[in-house]
N, C-alpha and C positions, 0 to 999 in steps of 0.2 A: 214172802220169803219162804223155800222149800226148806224142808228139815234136814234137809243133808246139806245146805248151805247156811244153817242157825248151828247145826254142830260142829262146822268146820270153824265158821267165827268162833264159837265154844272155846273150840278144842285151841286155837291160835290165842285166845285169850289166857288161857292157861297155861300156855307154854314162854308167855312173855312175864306172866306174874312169876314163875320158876325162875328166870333168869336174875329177878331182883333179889337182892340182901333179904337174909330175913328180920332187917333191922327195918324194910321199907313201909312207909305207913301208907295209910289210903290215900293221900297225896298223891306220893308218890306212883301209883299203882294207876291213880285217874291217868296222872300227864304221861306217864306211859301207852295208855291205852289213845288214849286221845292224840300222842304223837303218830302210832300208827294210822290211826285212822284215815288222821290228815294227809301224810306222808303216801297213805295208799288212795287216797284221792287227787292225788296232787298227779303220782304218776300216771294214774286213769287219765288226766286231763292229758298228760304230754303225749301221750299214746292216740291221740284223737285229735294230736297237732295243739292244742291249745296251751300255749306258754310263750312266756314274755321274751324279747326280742333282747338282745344281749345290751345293746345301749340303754333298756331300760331298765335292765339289772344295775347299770353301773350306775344309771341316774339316778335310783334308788338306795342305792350301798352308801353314795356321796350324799346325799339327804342324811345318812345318818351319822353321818364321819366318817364312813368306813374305804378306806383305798381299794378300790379292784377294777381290775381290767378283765374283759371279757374275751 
């Protein structure tokens, strides 16, 4: 990892801890971090084609009780 891409994560780390309450605890603070994370992994995968096919979004939603159509 270059250091101009350790202090960009850095600085991006900092700028989401800013946006929380300052009532927010380390909990807090992790699932945020850990949402990006995912969230910018997730769309890395879409970006290189890789994501699930609409019927198995729904097949999935329905597993959970959840109504959607795709």
């Amino acid at each position: 990892m270059s250091a101009s891409h350790s202090a960009s994560l850095k600085q991006q780390a900092h700028e989401l801890i800013n946006q929380l309450p300052d009532t927010a605890s380390w909990d807090d603070i992790v699932d945020k971090l850990r949402y990006r994370r995912e969230l910018a992994a997730g769309i890395a995968e879409a970006d290189t084609g890789r994501y699930a096919a609409p019927a198995d979004v729904t097949a999935a939603f329905a597993r959970w009780g959840v109504k959607f159509e795709a």
